[in-house]
N, C-alpha and C positions, 0 to 999 in steps of 0.2 A: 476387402470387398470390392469389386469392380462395379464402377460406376459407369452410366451414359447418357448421352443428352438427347431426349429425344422431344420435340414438337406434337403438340396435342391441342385436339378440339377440348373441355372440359363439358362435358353431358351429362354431369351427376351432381347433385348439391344435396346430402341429406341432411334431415333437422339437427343441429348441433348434440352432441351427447358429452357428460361430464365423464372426465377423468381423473385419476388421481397422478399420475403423473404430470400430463400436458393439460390440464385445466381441460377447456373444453374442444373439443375437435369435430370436424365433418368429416362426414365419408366421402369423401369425392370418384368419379372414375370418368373418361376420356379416353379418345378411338386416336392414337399414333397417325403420325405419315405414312409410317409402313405399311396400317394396318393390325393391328393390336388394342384390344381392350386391354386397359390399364387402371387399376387404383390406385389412388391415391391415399396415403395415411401415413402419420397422422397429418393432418394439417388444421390447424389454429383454426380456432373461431373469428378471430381481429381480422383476418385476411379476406374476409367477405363484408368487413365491416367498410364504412367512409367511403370517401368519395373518389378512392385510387382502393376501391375493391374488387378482388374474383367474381368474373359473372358468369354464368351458366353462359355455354357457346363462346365462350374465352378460348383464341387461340394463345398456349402458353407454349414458351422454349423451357424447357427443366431437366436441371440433374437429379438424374435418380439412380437407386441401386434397388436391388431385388432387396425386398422385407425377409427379414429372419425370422421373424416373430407371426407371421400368418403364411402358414402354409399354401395357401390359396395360389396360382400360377398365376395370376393377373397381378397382384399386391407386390406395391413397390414402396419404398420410400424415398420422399421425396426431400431429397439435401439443398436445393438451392431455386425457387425462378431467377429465370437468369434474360427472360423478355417474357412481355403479353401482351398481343394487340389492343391498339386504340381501343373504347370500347364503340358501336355504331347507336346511331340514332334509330334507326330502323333493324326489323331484324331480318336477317339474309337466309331465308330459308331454302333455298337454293342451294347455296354454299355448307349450311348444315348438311343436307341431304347429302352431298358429294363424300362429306366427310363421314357419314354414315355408310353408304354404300362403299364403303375400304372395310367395312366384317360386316356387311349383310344383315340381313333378317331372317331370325331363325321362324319356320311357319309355326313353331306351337310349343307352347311351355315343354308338352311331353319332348320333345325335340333336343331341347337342354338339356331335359334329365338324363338323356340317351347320351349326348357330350358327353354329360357329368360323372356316369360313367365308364364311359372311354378312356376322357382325358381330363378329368377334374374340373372341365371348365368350369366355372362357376359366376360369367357376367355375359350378357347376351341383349335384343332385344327382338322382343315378337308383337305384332298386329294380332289383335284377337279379332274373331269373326263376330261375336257379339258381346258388347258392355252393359250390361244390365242393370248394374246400379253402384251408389258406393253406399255401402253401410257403416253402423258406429260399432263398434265392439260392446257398448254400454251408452244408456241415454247420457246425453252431454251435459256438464256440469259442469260450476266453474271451478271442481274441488280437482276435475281432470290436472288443474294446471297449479303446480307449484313455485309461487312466483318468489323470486333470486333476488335479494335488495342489494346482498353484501358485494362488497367492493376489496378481491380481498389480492396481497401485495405480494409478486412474487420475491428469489431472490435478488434481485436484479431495481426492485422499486417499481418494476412497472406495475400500470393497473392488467388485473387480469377482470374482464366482465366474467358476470352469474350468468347462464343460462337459463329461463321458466323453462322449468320441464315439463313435460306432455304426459298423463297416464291413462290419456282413452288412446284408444287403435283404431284406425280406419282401414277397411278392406273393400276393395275392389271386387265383387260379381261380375265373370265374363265366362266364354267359351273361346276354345279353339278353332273348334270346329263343331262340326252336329254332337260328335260323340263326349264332348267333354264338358265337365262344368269346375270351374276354379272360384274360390274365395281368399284371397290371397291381401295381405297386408301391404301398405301404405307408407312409406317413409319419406318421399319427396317435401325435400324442406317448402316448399309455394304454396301444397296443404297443410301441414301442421303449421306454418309462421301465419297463417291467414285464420286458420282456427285460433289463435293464442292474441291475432290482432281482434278478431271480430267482439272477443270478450271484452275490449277495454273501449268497443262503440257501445254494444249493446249489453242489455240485463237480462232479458227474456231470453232462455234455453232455448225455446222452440225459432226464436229468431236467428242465430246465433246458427242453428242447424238448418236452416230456412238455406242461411245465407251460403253455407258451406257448398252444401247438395245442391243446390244451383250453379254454383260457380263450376266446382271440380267432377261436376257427371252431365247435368242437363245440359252447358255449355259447351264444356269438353266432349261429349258424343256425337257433336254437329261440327267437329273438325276431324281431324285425319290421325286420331289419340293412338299412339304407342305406349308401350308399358317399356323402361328397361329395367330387365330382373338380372339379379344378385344371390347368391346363398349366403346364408347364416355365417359367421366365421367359425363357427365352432361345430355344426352341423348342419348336414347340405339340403337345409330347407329354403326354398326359394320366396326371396319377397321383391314388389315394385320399390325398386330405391329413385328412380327416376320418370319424368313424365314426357313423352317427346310429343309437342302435338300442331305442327305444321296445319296452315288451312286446307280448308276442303276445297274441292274448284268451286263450290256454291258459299262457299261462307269470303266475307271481304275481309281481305289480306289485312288492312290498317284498323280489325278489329283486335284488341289483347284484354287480356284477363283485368288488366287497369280498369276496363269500360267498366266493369260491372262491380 
């Protein structure tokens, strides 16, 4: 199998999901030098863990080879990091953009679907004209979340961590334009890790949801919110696996999600 090394922004972090092969993995995906949207899979759960971990906007150098095992034209496997930038203090939204604008913005979900069947793309990102709301799939509960105690040992002796698993869904209300209306699901590990955090501040459901829908709608709508969408791997239904949301010119640059 022929390998290459290629230099990537990382712009995807989804909620970790268990396997039975590689215990727990993300979905990760990142926009090349050249220009290519790129997945990443599998890649560990541990590798976004501690204090020398994967961050979103991570410039990585990596060997990869094309995936056997998902059809998908973007999905690679990833054999080695082989460098990652320092990580910054501040975040370089500038520099993100630059590394965005190497594949564009497609103008509207329908837009991808038209790629998709073209040319199977199947990862893209689009600006909606209007975000209307996030909703739950189900009133929130703390039974949504199945919490992982075990610590269990692979071959090798290492620990491998449990993942809580997530079984409510959040979905996104938006438009593309006048003629469209989308409901479309939610996977960016910053909402689900913040819903599975909020559980272990608060007791009260309705707080707990209070805190969510402020954060990742009413917050997020007063900045410059991108969706990056993904299809299915197994059928080309499109969801936001990623959140991109650079400031507005009216919103202050040294505000983040931290403040609230």
């Amino acid at each position: 199998m022929n390998s290459e090394i290629v230099d990537l922004m990382l712009m995807v972090e989804t909620y970790p999901q268990p396997s039975r092969k590689y215990q727990n993995l993300v979905c990760s995906a990142g926009i090349t030098e050249d220009g290519r949207w790129m997945r990443l899979y599998p890649v560990k759960f541990e590798l976004f863990l501690g204090d020398e971990r994967i961050h979103k906007y991570d410039l990585l150098k990596l060997k990869v080879e094309k995936s056997q095992s998902d059809h998908r034209k973007e999905s690679y496997k990833v054999i080695r990091i082989l460098e990652r930038s320092p990580p910054k203090k501040e975040p370089d939204w500038a520099e993100r953009e630059r590394w965005l604008a190497k594949v564009g913005i497609d103008p509207t979900l329908e837009n991808l679907e038209v790629r998709y069947r073209k040319d199977f793309t199947s990862l893209g990102i689009i600006k909606p004209k209007e975000i209307r709301d996030l909703i739950s799939e189900k009133p929130v509960s703390q039974e949504d979340i199945q919490i992982s105690k075990e610590i269990q040992m692979n071959l090798f002796n290492d620990r491998v961590l449990r993942v809580d698993e997530i079984f409510n869904r959040f979905q996104y209300v938006f438009s593309c334009d006048q003629k469209c209306s989308h409901k479309i699901m939610c996977e960016d590990w910053e909402l689900l890790e913040a819903y599975r955090k909020y559980w272990e501040i608060y007791e009260d459901p309705s707080t707990v949801w209070e805190k969510l829908h402020d954060r990742f709608f009413k917050w997020l709508i007063d900045r410059d919110l991108h969706f990056i969408m993904g299809t299915h791997s197994h059928y080309p239904t499109w969801m936001i696996i990623g959140l991109h949301y650079p400031p507005s010119p009216s919103v202050p640059v040294n505000r983040s999600l931290s403040d609230f």
